[in-house]
C-alpha distance (Angstrom), angle and dihedral (degrees) to the residues before:
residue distance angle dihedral
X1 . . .
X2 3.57 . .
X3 3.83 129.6 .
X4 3.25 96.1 -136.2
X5 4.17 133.7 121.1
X6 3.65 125.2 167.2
X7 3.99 130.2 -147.4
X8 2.76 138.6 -165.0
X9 4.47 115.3 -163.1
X10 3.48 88.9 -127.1
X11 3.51 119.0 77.9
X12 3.48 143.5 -30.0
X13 3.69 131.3 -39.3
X14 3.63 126.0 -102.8
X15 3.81 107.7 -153.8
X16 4.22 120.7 -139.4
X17 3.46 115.3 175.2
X18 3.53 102.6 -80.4
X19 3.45 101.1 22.1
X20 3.84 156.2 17.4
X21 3.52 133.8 -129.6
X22 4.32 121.9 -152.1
X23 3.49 107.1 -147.6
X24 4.35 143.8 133.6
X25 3.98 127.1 -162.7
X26 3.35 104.4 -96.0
X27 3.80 135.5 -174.5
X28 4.22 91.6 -119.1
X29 3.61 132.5 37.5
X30 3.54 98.2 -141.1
X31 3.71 127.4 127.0
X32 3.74 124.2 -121.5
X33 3.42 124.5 -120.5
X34 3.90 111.9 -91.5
X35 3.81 138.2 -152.1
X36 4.13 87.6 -85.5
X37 3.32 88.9 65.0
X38 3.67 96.2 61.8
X39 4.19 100.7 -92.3
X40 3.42 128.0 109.2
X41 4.47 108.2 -116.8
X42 4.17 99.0 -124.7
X43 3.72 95.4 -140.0
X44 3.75 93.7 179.2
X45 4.18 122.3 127.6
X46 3.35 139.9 64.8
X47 3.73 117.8 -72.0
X48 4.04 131.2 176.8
X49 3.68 121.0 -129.6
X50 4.35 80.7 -131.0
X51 4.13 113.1 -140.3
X52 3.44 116.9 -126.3
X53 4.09 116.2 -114.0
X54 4.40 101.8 -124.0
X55 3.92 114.0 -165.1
X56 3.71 123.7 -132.9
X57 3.93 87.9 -86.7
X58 3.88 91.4 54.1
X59 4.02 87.7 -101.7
X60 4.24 126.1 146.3
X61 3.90 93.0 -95.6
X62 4.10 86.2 -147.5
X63 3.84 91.4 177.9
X64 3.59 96.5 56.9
X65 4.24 98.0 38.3
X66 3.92 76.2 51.2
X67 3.78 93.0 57.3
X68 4.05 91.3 44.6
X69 4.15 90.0 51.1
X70 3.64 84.9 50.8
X71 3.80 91.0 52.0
X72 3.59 90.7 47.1
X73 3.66 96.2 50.4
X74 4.13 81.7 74.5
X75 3.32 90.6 59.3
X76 4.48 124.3 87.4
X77 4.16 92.8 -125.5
X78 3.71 101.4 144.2
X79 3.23 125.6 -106.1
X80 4.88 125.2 -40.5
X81 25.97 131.5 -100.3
X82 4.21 54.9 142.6
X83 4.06 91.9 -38.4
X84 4.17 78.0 43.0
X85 3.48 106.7 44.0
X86 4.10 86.4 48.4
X87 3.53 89.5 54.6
X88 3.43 95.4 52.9
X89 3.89 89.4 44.6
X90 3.60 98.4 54.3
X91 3.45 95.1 41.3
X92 3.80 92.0 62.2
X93 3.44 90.2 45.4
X94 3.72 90.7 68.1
X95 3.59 108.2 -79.6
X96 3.84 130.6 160.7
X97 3.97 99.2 -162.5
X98 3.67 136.2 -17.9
X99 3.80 124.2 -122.3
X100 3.97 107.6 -146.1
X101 3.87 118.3 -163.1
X102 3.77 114.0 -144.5
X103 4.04 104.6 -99.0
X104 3.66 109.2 -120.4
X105 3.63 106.2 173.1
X106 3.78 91.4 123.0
X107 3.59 92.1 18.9
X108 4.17 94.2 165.5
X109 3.94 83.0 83.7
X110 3.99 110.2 35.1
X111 3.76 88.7 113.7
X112 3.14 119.4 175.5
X113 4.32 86.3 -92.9
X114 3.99 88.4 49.2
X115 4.12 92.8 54.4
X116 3.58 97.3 43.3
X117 4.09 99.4 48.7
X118 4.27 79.2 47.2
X119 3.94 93.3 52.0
X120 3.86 92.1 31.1
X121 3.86 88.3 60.3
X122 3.65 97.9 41.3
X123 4.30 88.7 52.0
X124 3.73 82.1 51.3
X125 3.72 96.7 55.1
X126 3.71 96.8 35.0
X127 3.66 121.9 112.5
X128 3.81 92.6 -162.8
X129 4.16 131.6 26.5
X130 3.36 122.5 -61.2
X131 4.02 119.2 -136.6
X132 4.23 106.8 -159.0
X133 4.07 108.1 -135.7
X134 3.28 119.6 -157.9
X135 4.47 116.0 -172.6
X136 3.48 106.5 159.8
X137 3.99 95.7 173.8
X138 3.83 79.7 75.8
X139 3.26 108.1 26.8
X140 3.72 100.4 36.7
X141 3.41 93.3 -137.6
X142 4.18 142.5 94.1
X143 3.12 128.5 -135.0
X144 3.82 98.0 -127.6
X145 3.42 120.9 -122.3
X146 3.98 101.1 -125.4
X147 4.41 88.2 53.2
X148 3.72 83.2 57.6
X149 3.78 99.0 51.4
X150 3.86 86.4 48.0
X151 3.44 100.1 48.5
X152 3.87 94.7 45.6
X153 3.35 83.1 76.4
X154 4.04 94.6 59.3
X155 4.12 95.6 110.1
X156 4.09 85.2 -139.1
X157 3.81 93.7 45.7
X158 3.98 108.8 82.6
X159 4.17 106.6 163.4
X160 3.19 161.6 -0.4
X161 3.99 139.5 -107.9
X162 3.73 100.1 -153.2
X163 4.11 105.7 -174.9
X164 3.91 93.0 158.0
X165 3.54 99.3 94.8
X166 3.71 103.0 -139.8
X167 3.75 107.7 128.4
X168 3.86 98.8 -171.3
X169 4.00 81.6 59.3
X170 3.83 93.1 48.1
X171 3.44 89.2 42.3
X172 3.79 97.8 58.8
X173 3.42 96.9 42.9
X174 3.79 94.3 59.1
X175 3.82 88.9 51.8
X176 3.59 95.5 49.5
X177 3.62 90.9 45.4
X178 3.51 97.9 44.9
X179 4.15 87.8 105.0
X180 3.66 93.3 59.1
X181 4.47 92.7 48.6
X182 3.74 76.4 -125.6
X183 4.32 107.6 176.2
X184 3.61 123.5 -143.3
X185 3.54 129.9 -162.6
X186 3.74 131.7 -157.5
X187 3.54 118.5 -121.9
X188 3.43 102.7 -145.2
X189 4.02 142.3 19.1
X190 3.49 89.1 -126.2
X191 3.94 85.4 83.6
X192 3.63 105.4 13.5
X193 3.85 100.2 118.2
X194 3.68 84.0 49.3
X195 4.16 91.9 54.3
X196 3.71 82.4 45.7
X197 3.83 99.2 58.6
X198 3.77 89.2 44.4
X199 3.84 100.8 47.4
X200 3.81 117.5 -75.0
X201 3.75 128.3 146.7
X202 3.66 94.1 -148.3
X203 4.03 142.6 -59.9
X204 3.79 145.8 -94.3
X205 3.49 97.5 -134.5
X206 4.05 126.6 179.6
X207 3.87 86.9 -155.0
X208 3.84 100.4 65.6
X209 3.94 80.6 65.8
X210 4.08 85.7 75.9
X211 3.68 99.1 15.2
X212 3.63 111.2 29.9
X213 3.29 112.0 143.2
X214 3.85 86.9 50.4
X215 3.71 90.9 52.5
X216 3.84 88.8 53.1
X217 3.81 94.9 50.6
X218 3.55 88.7 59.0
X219 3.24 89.4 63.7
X220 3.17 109.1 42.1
X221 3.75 83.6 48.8
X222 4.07 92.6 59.1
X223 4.04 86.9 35.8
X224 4.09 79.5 61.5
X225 3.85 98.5 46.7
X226 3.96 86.0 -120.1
X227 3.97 91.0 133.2
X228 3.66 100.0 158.2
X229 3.72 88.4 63.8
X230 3.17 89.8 43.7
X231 4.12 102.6 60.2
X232 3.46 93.4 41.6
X233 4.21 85.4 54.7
X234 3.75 87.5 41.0
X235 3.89 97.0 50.2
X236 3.66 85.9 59.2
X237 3.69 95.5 55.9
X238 3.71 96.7 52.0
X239 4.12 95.6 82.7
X240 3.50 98.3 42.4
X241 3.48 96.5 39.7
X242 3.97 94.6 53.8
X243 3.94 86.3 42.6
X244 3.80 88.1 67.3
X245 3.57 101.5 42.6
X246 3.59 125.9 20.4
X247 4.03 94.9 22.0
X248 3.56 106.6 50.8
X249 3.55 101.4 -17.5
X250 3.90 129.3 -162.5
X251 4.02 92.2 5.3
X252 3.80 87.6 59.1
X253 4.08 91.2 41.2
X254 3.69 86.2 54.7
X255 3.98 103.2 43.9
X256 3.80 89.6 38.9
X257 3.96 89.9 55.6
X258 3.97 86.5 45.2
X259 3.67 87.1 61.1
X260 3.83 102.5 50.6
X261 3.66 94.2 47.5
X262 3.80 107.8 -88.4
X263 4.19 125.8 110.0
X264 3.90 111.6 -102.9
X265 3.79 88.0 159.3
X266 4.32 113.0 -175.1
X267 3.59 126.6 -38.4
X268 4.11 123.5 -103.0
X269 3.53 115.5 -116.2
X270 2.90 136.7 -68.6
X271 3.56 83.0 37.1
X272 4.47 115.7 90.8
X273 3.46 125.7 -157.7
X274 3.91 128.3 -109.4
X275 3.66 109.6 -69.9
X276 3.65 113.4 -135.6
X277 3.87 99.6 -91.0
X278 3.72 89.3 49.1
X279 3.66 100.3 55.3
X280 3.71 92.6 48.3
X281 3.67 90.6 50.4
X282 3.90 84.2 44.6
X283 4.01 89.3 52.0
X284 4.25 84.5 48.5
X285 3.88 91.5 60.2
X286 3.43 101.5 55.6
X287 4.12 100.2 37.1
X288 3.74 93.1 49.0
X289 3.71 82.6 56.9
X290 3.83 91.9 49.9
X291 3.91 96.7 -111.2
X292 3.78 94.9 113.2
């Protein structure tokens, strides 16, 4: 599997398998000029990581992730060799930046020496900016700190996905990348006002696929200083946005979006559906929170 996503600054991103593409409608085709052509890719805004609608068979249901994007155009999100060769790939496909997950196949030695030689030679190769991801709840492994501070320094490496949650970490690696205009995004709305207070540009957040116009207000509310607004819109994000990640994950993304008017159509095997008990409890998380 490769540990690569694209983006484009555009617009959401429309998730494949492997991969995930960052892009709006728009009235031209043309490409924006990137980093390699001497200006610095704002990465800032919320975007959602968007689920892909599956028919009954398990297929790409085009027409109904169609009708979602067009949904989400209405909304203010921003914007839209294997690991190598992908790179290259997307990039002349149309891509603005690439978002590389740490590898972690042999994950006992991805030292901090291991991961930057990997992201150093995928900068090197890469036609377009490279944003560094780091997820350990999947991957089972950090990013560590001291890589990040190095490769900030990478000319063709301009960010960070941060979905780890620890906001003393995020915190320090905003300071000591300050230098560089490095940009970090949260991973999550769970902690978003938190990035936001410490330094983040914006966030890649699974939750703005049900609730993104929420998810945007909250930042435009910490973009604003108006923090007190803020927490008490944050608080109310916490349940629902654990629901549909950590707790029951992609089922829950996908039945939650079904009830607030988008397409998350069935899962893909191996994936199940809620059981009974866990859409109920599901239902609980965001009505207790005033969203249903």
């Amino acid at each position: 599997m490769f540990g690569v996503k694209t983006l484009r600054t555009v617009g959401p991103a429309v998730c494949r398998r492997g991969a995930s593409v960052l892009w709006k409608p728009t009235k031209t085709q043309s490409r924006p000029q990137s980093a390699a052509a001497g200006q610095r890719v704002d990465i800032g805004g919320i975007y959602p990581p968007i689920a892909t609608p599956f028919t009954q068979k398990e297929d790409v249901d085009y027409h109904k992730l169609d009708e979602n994007l067009q949904k989400y155009a209405k909304i203010p999100f921003k914007a839209t060799k294997g690991t190598v060769v992908m790179t290259e790939r997307m990039a002349g496909a149309g891509a603005d930046l690439v978002l590389v997950v740490t590898p972690c196949f042999y994950k006992g030695k991805m030292d901090s020496r291991a991961l930057v030689h990997h992201f150093t030679q995928v900068a090197d190769s890469s036609p377009v900016p490279v944003v560094l991801y780091s997820v350990p709840a999947n991957t089972g492994l950090d990013l560590p700190v001291d890589a990040v501070v190095r490769l900030a320094q990478h000319p063709n490496i301009l960010g960070l996905k941060d979905s780890g949650g620890d906001i003393t970490r995020i915190a320090l690696i905003v300071h000591k990348t300050k230098p560089q205009d490095f940009q970090v995004l949260a991973g999550s709305a769970g902690f978003l006002m938190a990035a936001y207070s410490v330094g983040c540009v914006g966030g890649v957040c699974a939750l703005a696929n049900v609730l993104g116009r929420e998810v945007c207000e909250l930042e435009q509310l910490c973009m604003s200083g108006r923090w007190e607004e803020a927490s008490a819109l944050q608080r109310r994000l916490i349940e629902p946005n654990t629901a549909v990640t950590r707790k029951f994950g992609i089922p829950a993304l996908k039945q939650a979006m079904e009830w607030f008017g988008y397409h998350g159509g069935t899962c893909r095997s191996p994936l199940q559906p809620l059981s009974e008990a866990e859409s109920q409890q599901l239902r609980l998380d965001f009505s207790t929170n005033g969203w249903l």
